[in-house]
Each structure stands twice: as C-alpha cells, then as structure tokens.
C-alpha positions in Angstrom: 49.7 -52.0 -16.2 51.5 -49.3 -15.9 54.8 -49.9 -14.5 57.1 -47.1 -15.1 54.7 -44.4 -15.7 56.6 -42.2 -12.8 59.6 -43.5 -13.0 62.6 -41.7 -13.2 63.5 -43.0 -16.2 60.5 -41.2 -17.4 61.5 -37.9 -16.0 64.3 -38.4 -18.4 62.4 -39.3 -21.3 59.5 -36.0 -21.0 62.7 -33.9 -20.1 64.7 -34.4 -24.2 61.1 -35.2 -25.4 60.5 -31.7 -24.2 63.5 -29.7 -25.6 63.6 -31.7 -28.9 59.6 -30.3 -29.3 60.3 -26.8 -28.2 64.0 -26.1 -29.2 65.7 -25.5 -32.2 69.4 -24.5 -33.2 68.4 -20.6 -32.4 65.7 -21.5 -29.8 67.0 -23.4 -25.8 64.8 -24.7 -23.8 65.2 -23.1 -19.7 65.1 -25.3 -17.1 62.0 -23.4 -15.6 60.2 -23.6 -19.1 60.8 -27.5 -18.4 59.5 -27.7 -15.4 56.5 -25.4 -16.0 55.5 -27.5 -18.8 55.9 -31.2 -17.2 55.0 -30.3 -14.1 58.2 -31.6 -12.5 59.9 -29.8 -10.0 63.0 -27.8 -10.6 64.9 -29.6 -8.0 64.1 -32.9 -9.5 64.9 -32.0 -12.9 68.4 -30.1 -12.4 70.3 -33.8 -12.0 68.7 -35.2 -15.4 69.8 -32.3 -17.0 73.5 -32.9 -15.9 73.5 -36.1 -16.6 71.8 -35.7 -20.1 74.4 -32.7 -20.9 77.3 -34.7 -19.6 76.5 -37.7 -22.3 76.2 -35.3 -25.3 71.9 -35.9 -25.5 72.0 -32.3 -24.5 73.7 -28.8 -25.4 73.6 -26.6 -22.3 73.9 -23.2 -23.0 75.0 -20.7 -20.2 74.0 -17.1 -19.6 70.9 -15.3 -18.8 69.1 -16.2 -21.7 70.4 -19.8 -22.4 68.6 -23.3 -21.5 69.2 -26.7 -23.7 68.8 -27.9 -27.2 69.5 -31.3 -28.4 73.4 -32.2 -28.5 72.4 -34.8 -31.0 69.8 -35.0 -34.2 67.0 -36.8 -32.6 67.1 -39.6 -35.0 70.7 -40.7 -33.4 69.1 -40.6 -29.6 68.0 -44.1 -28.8 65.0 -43.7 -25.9 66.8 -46.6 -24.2 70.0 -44.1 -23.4 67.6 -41.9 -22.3 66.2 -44.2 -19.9 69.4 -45.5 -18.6 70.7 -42.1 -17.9 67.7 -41.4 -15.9 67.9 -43.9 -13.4 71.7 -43.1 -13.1 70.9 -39.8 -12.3 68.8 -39.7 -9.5 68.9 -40.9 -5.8 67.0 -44.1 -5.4 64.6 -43.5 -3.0 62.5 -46.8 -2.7 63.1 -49.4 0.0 66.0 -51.4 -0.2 63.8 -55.0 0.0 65.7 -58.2 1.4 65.1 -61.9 1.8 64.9 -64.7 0.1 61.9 -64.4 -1.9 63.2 -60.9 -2.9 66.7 -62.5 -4.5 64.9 -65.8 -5.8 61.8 -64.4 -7.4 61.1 -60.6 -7.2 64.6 -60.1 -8.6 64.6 -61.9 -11.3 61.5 -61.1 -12.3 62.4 -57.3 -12.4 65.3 -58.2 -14.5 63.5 -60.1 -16.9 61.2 -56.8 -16.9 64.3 -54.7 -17.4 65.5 -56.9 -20.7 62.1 -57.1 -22.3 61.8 -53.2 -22.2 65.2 -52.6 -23.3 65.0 -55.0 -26.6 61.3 -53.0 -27.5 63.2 -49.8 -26.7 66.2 -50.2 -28.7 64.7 -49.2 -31.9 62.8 -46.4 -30.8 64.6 -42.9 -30.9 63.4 -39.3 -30.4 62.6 -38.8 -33.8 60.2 -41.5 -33.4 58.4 -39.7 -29.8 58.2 -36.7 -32.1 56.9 -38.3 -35.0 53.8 -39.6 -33.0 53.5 -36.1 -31.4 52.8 -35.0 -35.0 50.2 -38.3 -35.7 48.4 -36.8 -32.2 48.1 -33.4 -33.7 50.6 -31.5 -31.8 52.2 -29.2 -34.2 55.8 -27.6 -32.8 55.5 -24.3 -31.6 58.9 -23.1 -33.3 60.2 -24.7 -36.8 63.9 -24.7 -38.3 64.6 -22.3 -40.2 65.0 -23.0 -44.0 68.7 -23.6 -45.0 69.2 -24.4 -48.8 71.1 -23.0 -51.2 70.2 -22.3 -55.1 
C-alpha cells in the first residue's frame, strides 16, 4: 500500500533529499536542477522551496548563479518537519468530502494514519535518507571539501 507515494509531503521530502545529495557549502542546488532531476514541475516546486527556506531546512542563495543548500546539518532535519512543511505549503486540491460516515470513520481513520507515520518518522532525519542512498550504491556527485588543520 502505498499511500503517500505522491503526496505533497513527498514533494517536500525528494526536494531537501535532493539538495542535501547534490549540494555542498560551495555547491547550490537551482531550482531547475531540481525539477529536472525529480521530475516535478517548476511551478509545483517554487512553494516548497519557500516554505523550506522560510523554516531554516534551506539556505536560499540569490543571484544568477545561486540555488539552495541545506540551512541545517542533515543530521538535525527530522523527515517529519519535512513532511509537515509540505503539506502546509501547497493548495489542497482533493475534494472536500462530507457526511457522516466521512466525520465518524474515514476521519478518524486518517488521523490514526497521520499519528502512526509521525511516531515511525520521528527518528528518521536526512542523514538517515542519505545514508541509505549510500547502502543503494549512489555515490554523491560532489564531496566536502577537507577541512582540518595539523
């Protein structure tokens, strides 16, 4: 079951899961790079962004060569945020269903939907979505540069 596969929630999560992949302190990630690569249009993404920048999960960086990086280290961005800023961010554009059935049953039922995911999600971070990128043999196409000091 597959219940929020193209959710907008999900548009949120491949959107950071995306810049924290390709980005790196030197290296933004442009919103058409994004929505080449997801396959999500422009116009859809634009909002997310917004919203994402305006809560400090993204840094947005103007000017003809700028894009986004992470505003965070991905080990402090909960998936669950991500999520929630999501479905803030975009129109709703489903049916508005009423009746009684609706408030007693298919209500509820979505809520208790809504809790379970959250608790399973609350420990996962951005970190961890990169981590298994790595354990599915997708290597990063740019690295941080090396920063010590002797």
């Amino acid at each position: 079951m597959r219940l929020t596969r193209r959710d907008r929630g999900m548009v949120a999560v491949a959107i950071i899961l995306d810049v924290a992949f390709n980005s790196t302190s030197d290296v933004v990630v442009s919103a058409n790079e994004l929505a080449e690569r997801t396959g999500i249009l422009r116009r859809t993404i634009e909002p997310v962004l917004q919203a994402l920048s305006r809560a400090g999960l993204l840094d947005s960086i103007r000017g003809p060569h700028g894009g986004y990086r992470l505003g965070r280290p991905a080990r402090l961005i909960l998936v669950s945020e991500v999520i929630a800023l999501g479905l803030s961010s975009l129109d709703d554009s489903g049916p508005e269903l009423k009746g009684r059935l609706q408030r007693a049953v298919v209500d509820p039922l979505w809520s208790q939907f809504d809790l379970a995911l959250e608790e399973h999600m609350r420990g996962v971070t951005v970190e961890t979505l990169l981590q298994r990128a790595s354990k599915a043999g997708l290597g990063r196409p740019v690295t941080e540069p090396l920063n010590f000091a002797i």
